[in-house]
N, C-alpha and C positions, 0 to 999 in steps of 0.2 A: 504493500500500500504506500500512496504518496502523503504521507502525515505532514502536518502544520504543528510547529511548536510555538506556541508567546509564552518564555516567562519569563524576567528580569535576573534571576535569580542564575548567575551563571555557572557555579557546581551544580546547581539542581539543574538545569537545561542542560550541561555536559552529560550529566548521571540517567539522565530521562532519557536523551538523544542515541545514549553509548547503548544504552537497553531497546531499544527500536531497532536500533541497525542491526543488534545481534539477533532480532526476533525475524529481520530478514524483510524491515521496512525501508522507506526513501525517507528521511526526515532535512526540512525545511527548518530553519531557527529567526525565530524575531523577540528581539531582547525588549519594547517600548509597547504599546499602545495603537501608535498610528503606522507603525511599523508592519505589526501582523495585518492591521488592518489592509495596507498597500497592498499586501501578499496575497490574499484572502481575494480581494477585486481584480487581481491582475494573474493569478493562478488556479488552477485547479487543482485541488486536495481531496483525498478520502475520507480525513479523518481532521479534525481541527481540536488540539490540548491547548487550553488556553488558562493561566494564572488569574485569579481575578485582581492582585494587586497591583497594577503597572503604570509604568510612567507614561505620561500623558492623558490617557484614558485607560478607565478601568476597563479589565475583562464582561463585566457585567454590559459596558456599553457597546465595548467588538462586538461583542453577541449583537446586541439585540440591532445595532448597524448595518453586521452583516446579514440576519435575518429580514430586515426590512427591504436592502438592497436587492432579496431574492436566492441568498445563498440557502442551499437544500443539505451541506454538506453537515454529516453530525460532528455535533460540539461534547469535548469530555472538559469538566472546567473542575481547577483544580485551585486548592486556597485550603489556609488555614486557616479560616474561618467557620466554625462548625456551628455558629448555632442556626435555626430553624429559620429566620427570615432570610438567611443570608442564602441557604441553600433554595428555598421559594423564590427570592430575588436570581438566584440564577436560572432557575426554571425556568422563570417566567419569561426571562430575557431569552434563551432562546436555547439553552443546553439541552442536550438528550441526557445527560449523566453528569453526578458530582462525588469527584474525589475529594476526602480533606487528607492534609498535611497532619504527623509521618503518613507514610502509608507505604506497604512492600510492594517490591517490583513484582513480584507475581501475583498480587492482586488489582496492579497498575494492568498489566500486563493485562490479565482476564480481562478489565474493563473493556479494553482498545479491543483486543476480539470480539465481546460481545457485541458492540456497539457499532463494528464495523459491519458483522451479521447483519446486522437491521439493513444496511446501504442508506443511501442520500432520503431527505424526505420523500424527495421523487424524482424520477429521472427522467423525465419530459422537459426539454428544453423549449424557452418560449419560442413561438412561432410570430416574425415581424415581415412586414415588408414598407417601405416607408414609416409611415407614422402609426402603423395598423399594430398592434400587438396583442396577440392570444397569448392566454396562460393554461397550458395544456391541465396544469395541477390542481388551481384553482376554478377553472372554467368561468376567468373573467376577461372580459374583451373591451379595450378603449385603445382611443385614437384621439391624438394628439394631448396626450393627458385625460379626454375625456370619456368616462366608463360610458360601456353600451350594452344595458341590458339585451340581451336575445332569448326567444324560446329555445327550447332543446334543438329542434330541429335544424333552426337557423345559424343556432351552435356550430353543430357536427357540419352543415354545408360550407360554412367559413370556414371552418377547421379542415375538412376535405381542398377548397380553394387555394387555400395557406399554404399546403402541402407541396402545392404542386405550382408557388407564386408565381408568376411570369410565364407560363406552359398551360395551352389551350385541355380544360379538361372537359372530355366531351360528358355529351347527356346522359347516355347508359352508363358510365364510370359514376356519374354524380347520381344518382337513382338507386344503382344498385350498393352505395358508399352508405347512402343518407337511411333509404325504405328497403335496404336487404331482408326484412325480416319481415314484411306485408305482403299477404297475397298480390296486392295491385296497387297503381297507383297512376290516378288520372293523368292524362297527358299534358294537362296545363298545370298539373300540381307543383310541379319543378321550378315553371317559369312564376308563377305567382310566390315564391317562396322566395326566389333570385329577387321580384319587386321590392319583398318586405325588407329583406337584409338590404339592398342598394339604398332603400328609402333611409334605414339606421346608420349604415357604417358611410355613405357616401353624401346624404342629404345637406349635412351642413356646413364640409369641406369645398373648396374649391377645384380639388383635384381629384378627380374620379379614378377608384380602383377598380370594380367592380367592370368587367365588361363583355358582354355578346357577341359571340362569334357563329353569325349567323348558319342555320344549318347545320351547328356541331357541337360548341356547347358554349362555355364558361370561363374566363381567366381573372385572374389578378394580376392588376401591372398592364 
């Protein structure tokens, strides 16, 4: 695995790091706050150990930064701080797991394996094309900052669209994508679905994604 280390603490991030590599991991080290942070937006990791005491910004705050920024990857947060809020205070920020300080490496150890078991929140990367952004995880859709609610249907048809941005997706692809699982489905039931979504995702921008390609089917872009 590619682990993420933040902790200040430079025998303990030696002693952490020298036990990962032997366990037959990649480890990354960031000694500050905005340090891991940089790492974190600018890398991809498996696994992210993060100290809650650190300079600049707390661990508490990386967390809950990178979670809002979109990051899926689990968090093991480590501190000697044991009591009950502090550990809720990490949860909440955005840890899958809390170690406290001592603690032995082969219960360190178990952690990182369990935790690595789970994998990422999710591993659906968002689907964009200009300003358009799906979130395959959460199943929310806005453009240009602005959220756009959709029914299910018109969901899975953007999401099928998305897929294939730029690239004419015909009729029967987009039918059997969307209504695979209904006996039938009218023939204008397609085109009147394409209306709703172009009226939501296209109505109040200037620049139209959405477009017909007459006789065949469907593109974005």
């Amino acid at each position: 695995m590619k682990i993420l280390l933040v902790e200040d603490e430079t025998k303990m991030a030696q002693l952490i790091s020298r036990a990962l590599k032997e366990d037959i991991h990649s480890v990354a080290v960031a000694h500050t706050g905005p340090e891991g942070l940089d790492l974190i937006n600018s890398e991809t990791f498996d696994l992210i150990i993060l100290d809650v005491m650190l300079p600049g910004i707390t661990g508490f705050e990386v967390a809950t930064r990178a979670r809002k920024r979109g990051t899926k990857t689990p968090i093991l947060m480590l501190t000697a701080r044991d009591a009950v809020p502090d550990i809720v205070a990490g949860l909440d920020a955005g840890a899958d797991d809390y170690l406290t300080k001592p603690f032995s490496l082969a219960e360190f150890l178990a952690r990182v394996r369990a935790i690595a078991r789970r994998g990422p929140l999710s591993h659906a990367a968002q689907l964009k094309f200009n300003d358009l952004v799906l979130d395959p995880a959460t199943h929310e859709v806005n453009r240009g900052g602005r959220r756009i609610d959709l029914t299910k249907k018109e969901y899975m048809l953007l999401e099928v669209l998305l897929r294939q941005a730029g690239r004419v997706v015909q009729r029967d692809h987009i039918i059997d994508a969307v209504w695979s699982n209904e006996e039938s489905v009218e023939n204008n039931t397609l085109d009147a679905f394409i209306s709703s979504l172009r009226n939501k995702v296209d109505g109040r921008s200037a620049t139209k994604l959405i477009r017909t390609i007459r006789g065949v089917g469907y593109r974005i872009g």
